[in-house]
C-alpha positions in Angstrom: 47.6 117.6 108.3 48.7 114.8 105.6 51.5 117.7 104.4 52.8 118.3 108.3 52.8 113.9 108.7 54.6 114.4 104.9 57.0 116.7 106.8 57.8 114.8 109.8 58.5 111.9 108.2 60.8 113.7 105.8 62.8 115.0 108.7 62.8 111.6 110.4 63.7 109.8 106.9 66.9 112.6 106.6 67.9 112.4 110.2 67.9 108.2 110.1 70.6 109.1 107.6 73.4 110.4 109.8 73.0 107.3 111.8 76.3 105.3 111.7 78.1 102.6 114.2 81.2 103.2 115.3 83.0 100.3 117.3 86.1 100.1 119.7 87.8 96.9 119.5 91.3 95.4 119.9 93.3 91.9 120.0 96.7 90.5 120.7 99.2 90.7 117.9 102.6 89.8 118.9 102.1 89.6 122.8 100.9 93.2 123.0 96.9 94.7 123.2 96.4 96.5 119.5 93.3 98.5 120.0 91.5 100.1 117.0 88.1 101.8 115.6 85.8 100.7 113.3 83.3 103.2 111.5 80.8 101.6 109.9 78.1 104.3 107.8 74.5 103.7 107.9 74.1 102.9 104.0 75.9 99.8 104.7 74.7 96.2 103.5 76.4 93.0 104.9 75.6 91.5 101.4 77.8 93.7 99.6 81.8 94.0 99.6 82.7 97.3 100.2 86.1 99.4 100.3 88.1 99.7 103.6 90.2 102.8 104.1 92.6 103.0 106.6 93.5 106.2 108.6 96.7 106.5 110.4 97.0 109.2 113.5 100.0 111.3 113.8 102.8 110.8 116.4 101.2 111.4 119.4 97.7 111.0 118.1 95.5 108.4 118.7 92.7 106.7 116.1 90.2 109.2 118.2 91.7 111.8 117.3 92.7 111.3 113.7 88.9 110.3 113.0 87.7 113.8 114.9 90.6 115.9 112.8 90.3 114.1 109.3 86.6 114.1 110.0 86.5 110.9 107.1 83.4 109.2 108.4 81.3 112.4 106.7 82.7 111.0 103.4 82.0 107.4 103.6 78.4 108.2 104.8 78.1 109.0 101.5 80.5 107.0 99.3 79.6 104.1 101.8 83.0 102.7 102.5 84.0 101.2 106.2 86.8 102.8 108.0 89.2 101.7 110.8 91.2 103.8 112.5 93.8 102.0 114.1 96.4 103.1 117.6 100.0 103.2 116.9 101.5 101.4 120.4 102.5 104.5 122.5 100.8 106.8 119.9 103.6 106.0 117.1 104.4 104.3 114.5 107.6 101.9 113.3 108.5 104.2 110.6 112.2 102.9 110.8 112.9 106.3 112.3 116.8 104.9 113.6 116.4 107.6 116.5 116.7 106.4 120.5 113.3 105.0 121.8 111.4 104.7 118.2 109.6 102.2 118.0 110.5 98.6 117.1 106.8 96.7 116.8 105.6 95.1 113.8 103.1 97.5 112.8 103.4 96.0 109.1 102.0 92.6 110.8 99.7 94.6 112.9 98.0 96.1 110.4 98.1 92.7 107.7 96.4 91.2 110.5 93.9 93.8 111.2 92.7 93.4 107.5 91.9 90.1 108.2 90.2 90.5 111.7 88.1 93.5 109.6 87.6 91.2 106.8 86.2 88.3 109.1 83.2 90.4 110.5 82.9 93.0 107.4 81.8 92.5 103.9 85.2 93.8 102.4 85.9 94.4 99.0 89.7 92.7 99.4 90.6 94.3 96.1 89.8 98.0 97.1 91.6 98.3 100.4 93.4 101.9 101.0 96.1 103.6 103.4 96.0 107.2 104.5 97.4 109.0 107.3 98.7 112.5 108.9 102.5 112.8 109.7 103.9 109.5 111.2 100.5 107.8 109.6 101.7 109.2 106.2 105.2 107.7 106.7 103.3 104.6 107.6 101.1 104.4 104.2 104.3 104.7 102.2 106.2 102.0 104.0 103.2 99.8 103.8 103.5 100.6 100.3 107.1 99.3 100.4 107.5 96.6 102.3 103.7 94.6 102.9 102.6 92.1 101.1 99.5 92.9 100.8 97.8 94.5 97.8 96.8 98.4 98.9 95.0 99.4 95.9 96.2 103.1 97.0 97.7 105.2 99.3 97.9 109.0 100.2 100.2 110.8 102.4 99.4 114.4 104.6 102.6 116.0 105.6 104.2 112.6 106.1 107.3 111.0 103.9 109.8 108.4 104.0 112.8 108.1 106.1 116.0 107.5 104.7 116.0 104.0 105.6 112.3 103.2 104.3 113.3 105.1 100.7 116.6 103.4 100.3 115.1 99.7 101.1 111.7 100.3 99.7 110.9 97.4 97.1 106.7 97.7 96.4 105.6 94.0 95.9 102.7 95.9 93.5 102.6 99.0 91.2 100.0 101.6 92.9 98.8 104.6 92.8 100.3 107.4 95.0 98.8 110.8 96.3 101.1 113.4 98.4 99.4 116.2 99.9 102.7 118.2 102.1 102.0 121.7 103.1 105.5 124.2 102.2 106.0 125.6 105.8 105.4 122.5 107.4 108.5 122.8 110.2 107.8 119.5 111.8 107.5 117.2 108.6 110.1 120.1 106.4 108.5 120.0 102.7 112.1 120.1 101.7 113.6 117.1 104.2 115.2 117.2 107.1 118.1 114.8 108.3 117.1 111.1 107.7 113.7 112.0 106.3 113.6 112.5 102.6 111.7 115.5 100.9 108.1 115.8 100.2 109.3 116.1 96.2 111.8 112.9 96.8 109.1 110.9 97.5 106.8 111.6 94.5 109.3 111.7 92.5 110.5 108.1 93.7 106.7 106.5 93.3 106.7 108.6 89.9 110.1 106.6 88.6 108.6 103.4 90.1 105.2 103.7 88.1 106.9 104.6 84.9 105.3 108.5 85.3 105.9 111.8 83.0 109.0 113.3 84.3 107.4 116.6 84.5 104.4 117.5 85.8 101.2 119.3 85.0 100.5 121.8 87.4 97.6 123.3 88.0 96.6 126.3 90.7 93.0 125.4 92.4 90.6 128.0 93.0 91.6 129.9 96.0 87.8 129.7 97.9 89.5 130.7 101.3 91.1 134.4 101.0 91.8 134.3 104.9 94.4 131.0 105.4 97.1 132.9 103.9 97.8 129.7 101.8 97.0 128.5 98.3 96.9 124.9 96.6 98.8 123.6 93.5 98.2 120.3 92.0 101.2 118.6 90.3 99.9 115.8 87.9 102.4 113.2 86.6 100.4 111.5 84.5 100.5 109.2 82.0 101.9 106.7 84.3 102.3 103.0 83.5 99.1 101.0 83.8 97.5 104.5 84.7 98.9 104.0 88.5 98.8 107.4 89.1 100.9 110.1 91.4 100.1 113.6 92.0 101.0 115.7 94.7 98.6 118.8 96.4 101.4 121.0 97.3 99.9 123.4 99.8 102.1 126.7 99.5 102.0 128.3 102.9 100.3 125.2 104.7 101.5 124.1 107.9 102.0 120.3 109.5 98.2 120.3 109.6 95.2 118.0 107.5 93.5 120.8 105.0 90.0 120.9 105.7 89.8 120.7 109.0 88.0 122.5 111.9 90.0 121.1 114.5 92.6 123.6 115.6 94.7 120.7 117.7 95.3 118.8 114.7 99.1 119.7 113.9 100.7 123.4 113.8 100.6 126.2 111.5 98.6 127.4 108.7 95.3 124.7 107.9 94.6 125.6 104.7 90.7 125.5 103.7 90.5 125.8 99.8 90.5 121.9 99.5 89.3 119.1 102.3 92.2 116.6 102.4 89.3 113.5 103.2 87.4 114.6 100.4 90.3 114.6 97.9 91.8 111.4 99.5 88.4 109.2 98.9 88.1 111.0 94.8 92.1 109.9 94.3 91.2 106.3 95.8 88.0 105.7 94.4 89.4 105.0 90.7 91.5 102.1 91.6 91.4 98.7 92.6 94.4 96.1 92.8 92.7 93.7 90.5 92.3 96.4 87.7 94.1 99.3 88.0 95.0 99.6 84.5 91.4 101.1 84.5 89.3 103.4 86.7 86.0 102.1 88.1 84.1 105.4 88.8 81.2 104.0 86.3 80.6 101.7 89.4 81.6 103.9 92.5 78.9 105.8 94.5 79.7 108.9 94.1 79.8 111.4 96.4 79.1 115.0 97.9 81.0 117.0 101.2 79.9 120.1 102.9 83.1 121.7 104.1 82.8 124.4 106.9 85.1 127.4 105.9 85.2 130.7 108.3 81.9 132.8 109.6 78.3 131.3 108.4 79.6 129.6 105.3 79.7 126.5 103.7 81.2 124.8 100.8 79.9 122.1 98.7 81.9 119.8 96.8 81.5 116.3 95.1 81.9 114.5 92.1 79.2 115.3 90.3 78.4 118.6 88.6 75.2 119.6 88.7 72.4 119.1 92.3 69.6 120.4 93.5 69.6 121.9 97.2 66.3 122.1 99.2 67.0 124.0 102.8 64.8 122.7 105.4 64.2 123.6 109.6 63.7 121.6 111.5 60.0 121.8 112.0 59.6 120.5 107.7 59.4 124.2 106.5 60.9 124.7 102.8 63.4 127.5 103.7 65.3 127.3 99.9 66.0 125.4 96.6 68.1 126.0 94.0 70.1 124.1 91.1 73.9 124.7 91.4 77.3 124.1 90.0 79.4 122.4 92.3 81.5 123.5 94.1 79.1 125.6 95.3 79.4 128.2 98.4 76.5 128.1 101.0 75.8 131.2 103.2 73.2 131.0 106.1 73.7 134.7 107.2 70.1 135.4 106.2 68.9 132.4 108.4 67.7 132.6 111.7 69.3 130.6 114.2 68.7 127.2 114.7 69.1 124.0 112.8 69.0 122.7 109.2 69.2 120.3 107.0 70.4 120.0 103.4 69.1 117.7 101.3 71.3 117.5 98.2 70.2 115.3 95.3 71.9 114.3 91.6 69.7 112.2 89.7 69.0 109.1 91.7 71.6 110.1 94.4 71.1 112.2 97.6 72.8 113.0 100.6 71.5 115.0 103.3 73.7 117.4 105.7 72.8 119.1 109.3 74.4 122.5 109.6 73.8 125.0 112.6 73.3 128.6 112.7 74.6 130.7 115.5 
């Protein structure tokens, strides 16, 4: 009886962990209703600053649906970081497009003034704040890089660039660190440019001039874990960089206008490549930095962190930044279905499970996470 109480409180303990709070909220900013998320994860304490990330939708996106494709909240449940997915006003951005009907509102303010709204209910950490976003969003990090002034302690681009106009005015008030991750058959955002947007290589190779960067880069080909997306991942390094701001770009050869990793299938168009989850490799570029010392990285005092990617039929992949973890696979009902130590990144197959639910529990020393997966 005390080891099926044992039991049920173990499930209950693991299950309080996927709790989280997630709030809709908005303001006026310029005479006009700015609405936005906030995702707050259950490891969260008032009483200490934390890192805000923020997630830009695509054009025609919303911060909904950005949150459901990037699925992000997964990693700051474990690296316990708030995000805040904002709405672009008619689902866009002012990317300083120069096309008929793009937008004209001051999303730079918007967004200066969303930190501060954030800031004035959150315990923020206002050294460690960070842009991302998919398409338009990713055009939007880099011109927040440009032209705010407001210390981003890093950004990172999906299949988004500059236009002409943003690259040719851009003027960072701060050196940062820059991640690119641009698919090669992307035919909405064209790896290669398109007329008045600039190329997925342009752009690294402008934040590589402006952070003093090796001209040339290291490139190394990532383990291809997903045979059946047609598409492989390089990683171009251009390190050293000046005061170790660094810029590397995931070039996803065969990838489509899509976010890597994810399960949605109305996220963007073409090939979504599956050897690497874009959130997961976002959160381990931005985790290093922070704009009051970026000349050095700070993972000795980040929580670190472990993902469970999907990939296709029963399997799973796990991935973090740590090396070595114990898995214990339990059912719902506290039964001890599994346990292993394992090298990450490590592939999980439930085939020989029966159908139901289970949890994960994934520990590293004094770290664990816990993860619910579902068998068909």
């Amino acid at each position: 009886m005390r080891k099926q109480i044992f039991f049920v409180f173990f499930i209950l303990t693991m299950l309080s962990t996927i709790c989280h709070a997630q709030i809709n909220s908005g303001f006026q900013f310029d005479g006009q209703n700015r609405s936005y998320i906030v995702y707050t994860p259950a490891i969260y304490n008032p009483g200490t600053p934390v890192p805000l990330v923020f997630v830009l939708h695509g054009l025609t996106q919303s911060g909904q649906s950005i949150m459901n494709v990037s699925n992000f909240n997964a990693i700051a449940d474990t690296a316990n970081f708030i995000l805040v997915y904002p709405d672009g006003i008619g689902n866009s951005w002012n990317i300083n497009a120069n096309l008929p009907g793009s937008s004209t509102t001051n999303d730079i303010g918007f967004i200066e003034a969303l930190i501060d709204t954030i800031s004035a209910n959150y315990s923020i950490d206002q050294n460690r704040i960070y842009s991302c976003g998919f398409s338009a969003g990713g055009f939007m990090s880099h011109m927040l890089a440009c032209k705010s002034s407001r210390c981003f302690a890093a950004i990172a681009s999906v299949a988004g660039t500059m236009t002409d106009s943003v690259y040719n005015t851009c003027s960072p008030a701060f050196n940062l660190p820059v991640l690119q991750i641009h698919g090669t058959s992307d035919n909405i955002v064209n790896f290669n440019g398109s007329l008045g947007n600039k190329s997925a290589t342009d752009v690294v190779d402008f934040w590589k001039n402006f952070n003093g960067c090796n001209a040339a880069p290291v490139i190394t080909s990532l383990p291809n874990t997903s045979l059946l997306d047609f598409s492989t991942v390089q990683l171009l390094d251009y390190s050293p960089c000046s005061n170790d701001n660094l810029v590397q770009m995931l070039k996803v050869n065969g990838g489509g206008h899509q976010w890597p990793g994810t399960s949605s299938l109305l996220g963007g168009l073409g090939t979504i490549n599956m050897d690497i989850n874009a959130s997961a490799e976002i959160w381990n570029f931005f985790r290093s930095y922070s704009c009051n010392s970026t000349t050095q990285g700070i993972n000795s005092s980040t929580p670190e962190w472990i993902y469970l990617q999907p990939l296709s039929g029963n399997d799973y992949l796990l991935k973090g930044s740590v090396t070595i973890v114990l898995i214990q696979v339990y059912s719902t009902n506290g039964q001890l279905i599994e346990t292993q130590n394992v090298s990450l990144p490590f592939k999980i197959n439930v085939n020989n499970y029966q159908s139901g639910m289970y949890l994960i529990n994934v520990r590293s020393g004094n770290f664990q996470n816990t993860f619910k997966i579902k068998k068909p």
